[in-house]
C-alpha positions as CSV (number, residue, x, y, z in Angstrom):
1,X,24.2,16.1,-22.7
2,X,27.6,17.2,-24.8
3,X,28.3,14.7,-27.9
4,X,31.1,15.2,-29.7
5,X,33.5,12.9,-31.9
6,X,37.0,11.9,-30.8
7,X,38.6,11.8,-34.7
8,X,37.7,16.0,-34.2
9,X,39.4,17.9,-31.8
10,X,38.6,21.4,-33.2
11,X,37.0,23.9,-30.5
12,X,38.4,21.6,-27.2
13,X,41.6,20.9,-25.2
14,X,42.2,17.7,-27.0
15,X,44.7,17.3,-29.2
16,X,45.5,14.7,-31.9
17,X,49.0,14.0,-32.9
18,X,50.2,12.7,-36.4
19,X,53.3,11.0,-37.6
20,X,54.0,8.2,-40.7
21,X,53.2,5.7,-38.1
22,X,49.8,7.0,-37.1
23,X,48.0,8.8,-34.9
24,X,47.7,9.8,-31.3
25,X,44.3,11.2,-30.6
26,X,43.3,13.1,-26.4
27,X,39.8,11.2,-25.7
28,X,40.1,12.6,-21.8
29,X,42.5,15.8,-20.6
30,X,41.8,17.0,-17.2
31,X,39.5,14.6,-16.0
32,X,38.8,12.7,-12.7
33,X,37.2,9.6,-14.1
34,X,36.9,6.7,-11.5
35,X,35.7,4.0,-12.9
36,X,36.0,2.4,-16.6
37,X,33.7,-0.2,-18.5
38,X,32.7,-2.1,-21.9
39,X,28.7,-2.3,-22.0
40,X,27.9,-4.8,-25.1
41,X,24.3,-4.4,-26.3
42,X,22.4,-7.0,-28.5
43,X,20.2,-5.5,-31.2
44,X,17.1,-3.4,-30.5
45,X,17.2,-3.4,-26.8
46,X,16.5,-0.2,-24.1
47,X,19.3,0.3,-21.8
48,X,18.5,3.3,-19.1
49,X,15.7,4.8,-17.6
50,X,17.5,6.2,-14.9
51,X,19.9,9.1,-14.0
52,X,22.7,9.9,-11.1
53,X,22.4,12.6,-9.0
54,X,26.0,13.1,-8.6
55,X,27.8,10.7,-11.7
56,X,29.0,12.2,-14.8
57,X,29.5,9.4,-17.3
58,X,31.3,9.3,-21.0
59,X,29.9,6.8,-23.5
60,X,32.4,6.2,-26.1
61,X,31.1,4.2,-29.1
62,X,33.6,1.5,-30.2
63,X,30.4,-0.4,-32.7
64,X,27.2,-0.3,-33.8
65,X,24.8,2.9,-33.0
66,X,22.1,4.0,-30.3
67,X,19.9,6.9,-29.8
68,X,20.3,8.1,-26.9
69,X,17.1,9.9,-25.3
70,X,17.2,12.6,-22.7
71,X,15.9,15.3,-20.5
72,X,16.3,16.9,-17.4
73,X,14.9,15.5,-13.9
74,X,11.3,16.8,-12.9
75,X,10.9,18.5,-16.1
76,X,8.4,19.0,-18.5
77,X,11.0,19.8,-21.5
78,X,10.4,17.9,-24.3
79,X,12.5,15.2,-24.7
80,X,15.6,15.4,-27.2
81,X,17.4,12.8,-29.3
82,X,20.6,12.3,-30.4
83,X,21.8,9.8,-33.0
84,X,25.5,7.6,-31.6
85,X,27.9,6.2,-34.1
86,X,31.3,4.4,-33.6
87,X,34.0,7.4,-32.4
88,X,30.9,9.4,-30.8
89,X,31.4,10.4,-27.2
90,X,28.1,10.9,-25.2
91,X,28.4,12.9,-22.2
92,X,25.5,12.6,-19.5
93,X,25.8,15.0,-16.7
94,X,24.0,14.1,-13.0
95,X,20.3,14.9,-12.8
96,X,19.5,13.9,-16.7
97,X,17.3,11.1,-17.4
98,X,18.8,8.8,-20.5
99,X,17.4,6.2,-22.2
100,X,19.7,4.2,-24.9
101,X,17.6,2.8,-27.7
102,X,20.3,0.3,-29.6
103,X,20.4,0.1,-32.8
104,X,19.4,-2.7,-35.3
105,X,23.4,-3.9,-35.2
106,X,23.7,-4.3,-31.5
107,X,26.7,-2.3,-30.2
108,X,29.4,-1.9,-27.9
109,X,30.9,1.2,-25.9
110,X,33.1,2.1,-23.0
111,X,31.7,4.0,-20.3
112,X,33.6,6.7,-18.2
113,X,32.7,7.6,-14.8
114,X,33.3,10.3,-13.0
115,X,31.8,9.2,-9.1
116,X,30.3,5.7,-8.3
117,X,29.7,3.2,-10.6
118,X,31.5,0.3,-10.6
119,X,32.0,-3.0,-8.1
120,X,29.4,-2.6,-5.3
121,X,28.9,0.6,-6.0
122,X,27.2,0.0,-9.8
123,X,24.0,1.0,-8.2
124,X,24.5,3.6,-5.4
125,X,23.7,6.4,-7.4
126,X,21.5,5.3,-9.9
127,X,18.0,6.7,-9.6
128,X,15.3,4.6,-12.0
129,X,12.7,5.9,-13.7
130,X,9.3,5.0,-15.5
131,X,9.9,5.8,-19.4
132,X,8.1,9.1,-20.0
133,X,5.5,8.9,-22.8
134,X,6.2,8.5,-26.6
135,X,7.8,9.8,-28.2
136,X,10.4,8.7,-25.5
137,X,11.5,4.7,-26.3
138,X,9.1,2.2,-24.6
């Protein structure tokens, strides 16, 4: 899982440009994304419980919030948590379990895939999982 925040480029290949009409910010540079969509969440719910074996995706936040819950497949690791807000991009790698716990405001993001995901292949490569124990969201 990489998170990181598309208003700061500092430390990547991205670059954000500024002029007096605005700005110009790199979200993607270099990658082979395949398929694009908007996932709109209603308050409180769990999205998840799965992971791809070969699918990278990029969540980018455009509302709201989630925590978004995660550990490797067949692991023992205990799980980890991070905290999404709007201009927060989530990066799940294949072969990590996520959960998305929304927040109390509902949200909305874009998802970026890199392999199958979309049209008839949405589930080809999705894997789901019964929700580990607490603390992981139930």
């Amino acid at each position: 899982m990489i998170k990181r925040n598309i208003n700061n480029t500092e430390g990547t290949e991205l670059e954000l440009h500024e002029d007096e009409r605005g700005s110009i910010v790199d979200v993607f540079y270099n990658e082979n994304i395949n398929h694009v969509a908007r996932v709109s969440s209603k308050p409180n719910v769990i999205r998840g419980n799965h992971y791809h074996k070969e699918t990278t995706q990029h969540m980018l936040m455009t509302k709201g919030s989630l925590e978004y819950w995660y550990r490797p497949v067949d692991s023992n690791e205990k799980v980890k948590m991070v905290l999404a807000v709007r201009g927060d991009i989530i990066s799940t790698g294949p072969n990590e379990i996520h959960t998305l716990k929304i927040g109390p405001e509902g949200n909305e993001f874009i998802v970026f895939s890199e392999g199958l995901r979309g049209g008839k292949d949405y589930e080809s490569d999705t894997f789901r999982v019964d929700p580990p124990p607490p603390p992981w969201p139930q």
